[in-house]
N, C-alpha and C positions, 0 to 999 in steps of 0.2 A: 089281787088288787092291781091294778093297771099305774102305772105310772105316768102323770102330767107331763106332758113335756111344754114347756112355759117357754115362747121364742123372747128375745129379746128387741123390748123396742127401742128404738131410737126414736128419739125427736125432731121433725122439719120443719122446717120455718121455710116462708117465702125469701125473705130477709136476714141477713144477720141481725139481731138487737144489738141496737148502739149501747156501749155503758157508759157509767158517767151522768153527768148533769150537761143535758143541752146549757148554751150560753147564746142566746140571741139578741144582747145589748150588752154594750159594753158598760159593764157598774161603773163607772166611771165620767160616763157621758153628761153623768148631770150637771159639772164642773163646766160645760159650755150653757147652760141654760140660766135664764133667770127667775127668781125664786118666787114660790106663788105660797099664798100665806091658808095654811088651816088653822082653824080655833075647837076643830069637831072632838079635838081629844085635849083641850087644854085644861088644869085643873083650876075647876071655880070654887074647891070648896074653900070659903072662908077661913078656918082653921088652921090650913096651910098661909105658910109665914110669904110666899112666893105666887099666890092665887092668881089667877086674870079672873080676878071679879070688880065690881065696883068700889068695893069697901076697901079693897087694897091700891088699886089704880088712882083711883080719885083723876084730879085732873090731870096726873102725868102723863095717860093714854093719849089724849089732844095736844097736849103742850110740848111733850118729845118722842111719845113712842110711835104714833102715824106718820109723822113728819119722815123720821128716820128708816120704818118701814118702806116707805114711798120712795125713799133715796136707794134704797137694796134691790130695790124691783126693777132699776135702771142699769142696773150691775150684772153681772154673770157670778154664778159660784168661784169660778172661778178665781175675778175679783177680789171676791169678797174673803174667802177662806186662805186662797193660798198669797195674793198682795197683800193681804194686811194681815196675815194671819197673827199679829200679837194679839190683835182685838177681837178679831175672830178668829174660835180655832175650836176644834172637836177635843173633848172631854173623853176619857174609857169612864164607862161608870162606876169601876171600885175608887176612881180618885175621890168621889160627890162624897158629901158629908154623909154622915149615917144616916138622919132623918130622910135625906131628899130619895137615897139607894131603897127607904123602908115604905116613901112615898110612892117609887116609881114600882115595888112590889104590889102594894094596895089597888094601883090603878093598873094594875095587871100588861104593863108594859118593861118590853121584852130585849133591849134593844140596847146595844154592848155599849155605846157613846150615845153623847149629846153632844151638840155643838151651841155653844154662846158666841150671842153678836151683840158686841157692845154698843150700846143706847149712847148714853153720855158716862160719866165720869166711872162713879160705883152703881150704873144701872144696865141691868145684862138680861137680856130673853136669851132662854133655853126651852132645846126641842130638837126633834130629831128629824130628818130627810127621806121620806121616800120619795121615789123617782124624782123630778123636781121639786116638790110639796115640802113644805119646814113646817110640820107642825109644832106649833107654838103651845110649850107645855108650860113655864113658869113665868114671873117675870120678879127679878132680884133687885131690890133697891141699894141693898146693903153689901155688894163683892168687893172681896179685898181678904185681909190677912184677919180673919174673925171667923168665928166658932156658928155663925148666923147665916152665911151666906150658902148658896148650893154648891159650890165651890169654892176653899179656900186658895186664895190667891197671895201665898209665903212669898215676901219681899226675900231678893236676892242681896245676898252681903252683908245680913242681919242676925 
């Protein structure tokens, strides 16, 4: 029986392959942009306590939440998240009440925070950022220190 002799290959490449994750925009850049509004993933179902439907909007949509929209669009992220960030500011999602965490499961969204921009007093849209885009997932009549809203907001010194 003859014996194989198996040479050893080596692999060439034209190139070295780079490792890693290319990075060809700074995540960061969207903080000079101003914000452009999507609705294509916001939940309309009725059911939910936070909906962008009619049934839940009623006339607040006209009467505060375009208004105020139109005000943000004049703004940069910038602006908006890190000058005022009381009123705006990014959320991690384990903070979100249980329902909203089992909500954003349902709707098969994936995405570690949300950030709320406050409307007026206890009226707050949340949604999440890609690239400049906020898409607009709920809208909360009710935020504050309650068992109701997408995030409880515990008063300090109480």
């Amino acid at each position: 029986m003859a014996v194989s002799k198996k040479k050893k290959r080596i692999a060439k490449w034209k190139e070295k392959p780079q490792t890693g994750i290319v990075v060809t925009k700074n995540p960061d850049s969207f903080y000079n942009e101003s914000p452009s509004w999507r609705f294509s993933d916001a939940d309309v179902d009725p059911e939910c306590p936070w909906s962008i439907c009619k049934e839940h909007l009623q006339n607040d949509f006209w009467d505060s939440v375009l208004c105020r929209l139109q005000k943000f669009e004049s703004m940069s992220y910038k602006e908006i998240f890190l000058q005022a960030k009381k009123q705006h500011h990014q959320i991690d999602v384990s903070k979100l009440n249980t329902v909203a965490i089992k909500r954003l499961e349902e709707l098969r969204i994936e995405e570690e925070a949300l950030y709320s921009l406050s409307i007026s007093g206890t009226h707050r849209i949340y949604g999440y950022i890609i690239n400049q885009n906020f898409h607009i997932l709920w809208y909360d009549t009710n935020h504050g220190d309650n068992d109701t809203c997408v995030c409880r907001s515990k008063k300090k010194h109480t």
